[in-house]
N, CA, C and O atoms as a GROMACS GRO file, in nm:
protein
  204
    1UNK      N    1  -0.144   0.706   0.360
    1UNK     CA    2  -0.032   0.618   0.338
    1UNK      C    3  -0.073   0.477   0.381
    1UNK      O    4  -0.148   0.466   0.478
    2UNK      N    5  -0.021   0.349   0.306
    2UNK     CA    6  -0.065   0.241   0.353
    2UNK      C    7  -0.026   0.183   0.434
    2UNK      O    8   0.094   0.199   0.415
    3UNK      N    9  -0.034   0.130   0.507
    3UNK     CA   10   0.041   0.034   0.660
    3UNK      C   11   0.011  -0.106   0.587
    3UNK      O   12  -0.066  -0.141   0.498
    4UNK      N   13   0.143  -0.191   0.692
    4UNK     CA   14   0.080  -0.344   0.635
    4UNK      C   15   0.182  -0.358   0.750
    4UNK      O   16   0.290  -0.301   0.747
    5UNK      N   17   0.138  -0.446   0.865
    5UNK     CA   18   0.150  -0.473   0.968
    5UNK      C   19   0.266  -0.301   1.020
    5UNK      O   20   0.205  -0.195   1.007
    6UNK      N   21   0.391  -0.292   1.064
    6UNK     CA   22   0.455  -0.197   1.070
    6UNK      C   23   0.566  -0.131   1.007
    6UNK      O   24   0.652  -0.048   1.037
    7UNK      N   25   0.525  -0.214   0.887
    7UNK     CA   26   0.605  -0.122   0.736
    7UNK      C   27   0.521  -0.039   0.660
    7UNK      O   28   0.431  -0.090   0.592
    8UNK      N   29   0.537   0.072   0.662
    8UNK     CA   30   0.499   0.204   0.613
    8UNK      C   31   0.533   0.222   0.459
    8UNK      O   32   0.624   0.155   0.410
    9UNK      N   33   0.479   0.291   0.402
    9UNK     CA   34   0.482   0.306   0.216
    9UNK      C   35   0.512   0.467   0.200
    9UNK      O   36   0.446   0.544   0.130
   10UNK      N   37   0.650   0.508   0.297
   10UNK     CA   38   0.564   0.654   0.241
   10UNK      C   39   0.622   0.735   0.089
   10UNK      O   40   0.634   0.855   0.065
   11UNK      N   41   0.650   0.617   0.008
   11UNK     CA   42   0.680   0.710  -0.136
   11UNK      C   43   0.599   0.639  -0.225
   11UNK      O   44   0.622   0.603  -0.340
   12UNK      N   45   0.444   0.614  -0.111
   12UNK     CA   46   0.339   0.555  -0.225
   12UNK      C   47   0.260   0.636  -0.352
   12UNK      O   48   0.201   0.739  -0.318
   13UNK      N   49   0.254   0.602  -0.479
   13UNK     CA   50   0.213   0.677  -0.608
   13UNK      C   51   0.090   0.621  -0.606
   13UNK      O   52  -0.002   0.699  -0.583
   14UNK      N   53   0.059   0.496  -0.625
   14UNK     CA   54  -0.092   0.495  -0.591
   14UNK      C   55  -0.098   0.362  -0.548
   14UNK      O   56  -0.006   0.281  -0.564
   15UNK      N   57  -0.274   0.325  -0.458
   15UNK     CA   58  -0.284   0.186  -0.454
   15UNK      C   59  -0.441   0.153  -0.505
   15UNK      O   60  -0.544   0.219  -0.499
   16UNK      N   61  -0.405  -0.010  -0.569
   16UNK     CA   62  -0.582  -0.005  -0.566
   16UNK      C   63  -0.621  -0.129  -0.502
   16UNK      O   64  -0.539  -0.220  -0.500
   17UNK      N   65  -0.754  -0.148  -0.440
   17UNK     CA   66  -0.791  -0.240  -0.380
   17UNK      C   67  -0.900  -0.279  -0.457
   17UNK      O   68  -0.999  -0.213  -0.486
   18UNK      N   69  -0.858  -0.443  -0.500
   18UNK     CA   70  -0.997  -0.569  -0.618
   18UNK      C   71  -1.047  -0.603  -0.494
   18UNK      O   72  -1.001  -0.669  -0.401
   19UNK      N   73  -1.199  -0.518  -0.520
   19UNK     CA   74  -1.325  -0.571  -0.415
   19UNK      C   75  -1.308  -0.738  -0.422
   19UNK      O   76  -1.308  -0.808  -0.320
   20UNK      N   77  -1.293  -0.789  -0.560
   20UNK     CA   78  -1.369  -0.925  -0.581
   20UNK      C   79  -1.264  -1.040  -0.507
   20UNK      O   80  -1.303  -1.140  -0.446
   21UNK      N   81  -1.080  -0.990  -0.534
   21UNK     CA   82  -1.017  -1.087  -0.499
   21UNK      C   83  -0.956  -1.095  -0.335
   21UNK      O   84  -0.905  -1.182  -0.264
   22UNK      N   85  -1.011  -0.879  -0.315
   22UNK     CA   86  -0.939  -0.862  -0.155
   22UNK      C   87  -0.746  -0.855  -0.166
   22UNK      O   88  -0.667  -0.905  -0.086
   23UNK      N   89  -0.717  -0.784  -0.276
   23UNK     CA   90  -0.653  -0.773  -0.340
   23UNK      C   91  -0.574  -0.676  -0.310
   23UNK      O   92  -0.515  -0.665  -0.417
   24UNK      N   93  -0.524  -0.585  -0.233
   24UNK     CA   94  -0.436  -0.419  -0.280
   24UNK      C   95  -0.306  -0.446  -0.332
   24UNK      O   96  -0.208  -0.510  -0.294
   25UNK      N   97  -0.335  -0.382  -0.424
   25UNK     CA   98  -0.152  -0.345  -0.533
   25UNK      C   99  -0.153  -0.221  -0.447
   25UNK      O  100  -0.244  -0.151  -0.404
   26UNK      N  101  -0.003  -0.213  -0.436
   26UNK     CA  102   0.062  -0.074  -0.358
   26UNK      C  103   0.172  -0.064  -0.434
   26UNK      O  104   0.266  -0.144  -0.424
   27UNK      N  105   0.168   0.076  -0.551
   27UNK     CA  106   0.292   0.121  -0.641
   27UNK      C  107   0.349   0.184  -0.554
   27UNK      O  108   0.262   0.223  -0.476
   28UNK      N  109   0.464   0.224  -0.516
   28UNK     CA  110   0.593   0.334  -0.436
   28UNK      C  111   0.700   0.325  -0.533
   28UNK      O  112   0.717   0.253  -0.632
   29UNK      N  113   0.778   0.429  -0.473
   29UNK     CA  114   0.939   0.486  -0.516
   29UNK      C  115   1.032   0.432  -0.406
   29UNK      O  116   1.024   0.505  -0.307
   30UNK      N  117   1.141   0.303  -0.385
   30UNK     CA  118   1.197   0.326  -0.314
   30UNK      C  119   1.311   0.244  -0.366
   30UNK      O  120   1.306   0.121  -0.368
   31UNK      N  121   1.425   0.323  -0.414
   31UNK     CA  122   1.507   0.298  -0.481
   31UNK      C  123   1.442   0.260  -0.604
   31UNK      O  124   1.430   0.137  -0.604
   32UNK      N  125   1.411   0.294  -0.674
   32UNK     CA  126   1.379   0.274  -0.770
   32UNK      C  127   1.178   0.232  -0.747
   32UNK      O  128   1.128   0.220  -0.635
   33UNK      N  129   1.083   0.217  -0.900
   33UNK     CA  130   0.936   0.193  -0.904
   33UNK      C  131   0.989   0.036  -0.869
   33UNK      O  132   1.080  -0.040  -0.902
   34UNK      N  133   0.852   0.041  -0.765
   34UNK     CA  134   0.806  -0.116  -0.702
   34UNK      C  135   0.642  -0.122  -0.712
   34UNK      O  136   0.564  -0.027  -0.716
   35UNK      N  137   0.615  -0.265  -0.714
   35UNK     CA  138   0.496  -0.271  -0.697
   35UNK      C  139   0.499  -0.442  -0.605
   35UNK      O  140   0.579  -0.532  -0.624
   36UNK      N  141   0.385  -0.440  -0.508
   36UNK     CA  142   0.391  -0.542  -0.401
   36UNK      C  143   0.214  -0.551  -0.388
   36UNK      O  144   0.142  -0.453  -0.409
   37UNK      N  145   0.164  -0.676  -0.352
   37UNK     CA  146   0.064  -0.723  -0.349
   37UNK      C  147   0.007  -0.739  -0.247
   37UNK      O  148   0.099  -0.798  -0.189
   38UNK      N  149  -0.108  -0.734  -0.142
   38UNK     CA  150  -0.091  -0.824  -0.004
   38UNK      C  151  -0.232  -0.828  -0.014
   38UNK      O  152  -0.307  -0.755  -0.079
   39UNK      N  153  -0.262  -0.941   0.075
   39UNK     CA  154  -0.416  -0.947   0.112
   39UNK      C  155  -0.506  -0.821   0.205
   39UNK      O  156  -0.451  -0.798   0.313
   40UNK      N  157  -0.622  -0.747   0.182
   40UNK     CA  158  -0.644  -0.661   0.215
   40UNK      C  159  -0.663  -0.679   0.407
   40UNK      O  160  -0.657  -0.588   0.489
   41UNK      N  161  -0.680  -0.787   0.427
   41UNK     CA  162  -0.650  -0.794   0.553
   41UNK      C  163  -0.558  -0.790   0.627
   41UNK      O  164  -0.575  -0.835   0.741
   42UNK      N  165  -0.432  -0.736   0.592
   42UNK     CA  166  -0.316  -0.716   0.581
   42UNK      C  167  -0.275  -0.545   0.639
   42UNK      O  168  -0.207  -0.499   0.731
   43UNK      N  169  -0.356  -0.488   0.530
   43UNK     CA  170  -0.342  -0.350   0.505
   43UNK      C  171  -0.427  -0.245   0.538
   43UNK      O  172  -0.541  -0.222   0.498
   44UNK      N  173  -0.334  -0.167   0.640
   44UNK     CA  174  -0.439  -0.017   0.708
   44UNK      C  175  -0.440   0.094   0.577
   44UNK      O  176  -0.329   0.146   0.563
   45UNK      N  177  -0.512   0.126   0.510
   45UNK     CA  178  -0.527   0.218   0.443
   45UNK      C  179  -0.596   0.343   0.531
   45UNK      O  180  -0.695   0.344   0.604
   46UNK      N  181  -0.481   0.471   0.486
   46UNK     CA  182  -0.516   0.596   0.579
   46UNK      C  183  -0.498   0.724   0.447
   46UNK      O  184  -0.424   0.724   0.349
   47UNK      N  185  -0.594   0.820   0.492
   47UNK     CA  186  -0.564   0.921   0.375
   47UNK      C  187  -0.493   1.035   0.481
   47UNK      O  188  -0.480   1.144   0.425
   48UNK      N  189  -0.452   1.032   0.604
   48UNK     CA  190  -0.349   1.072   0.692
   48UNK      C  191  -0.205   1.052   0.678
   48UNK      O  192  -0.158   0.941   0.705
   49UNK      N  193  -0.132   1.144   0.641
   49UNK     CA  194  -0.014   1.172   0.593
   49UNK      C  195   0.091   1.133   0.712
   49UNK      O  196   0.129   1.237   0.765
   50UNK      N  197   0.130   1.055   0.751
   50UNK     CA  198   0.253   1.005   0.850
   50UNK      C  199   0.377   1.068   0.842
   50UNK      O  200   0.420   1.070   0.726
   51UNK      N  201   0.447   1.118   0.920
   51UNK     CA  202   0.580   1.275   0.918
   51UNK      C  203   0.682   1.152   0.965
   51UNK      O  204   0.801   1.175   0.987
   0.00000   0.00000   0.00000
């Protein structure tokens, strides 16, 4: 699940990170499909499931 400082994504569908721009798109479900941008320095990417 992705972190970005201490807001959590957990109805994330997918994310991808642009090596070139440092880039992660993060798609989720929350209230409805979203999609949000942030600089990868921003963002803890974990393949650890948060309860």
């Amino acid at each position: 699940m992705p972190l970005v400082g201490d807001r959590a994504f957990p109805g994330t569908a997918w994310y991808k990170v642009d090596v070139q721009t440092g880039i992660v798109t993060i798609h989720y479900y929350e209230d409805g499909e979203k999609t949000e941008e942030f600089d990868i320095k921003e963002v803890e990417l974990s393949g650890v499931p948060v309860n």
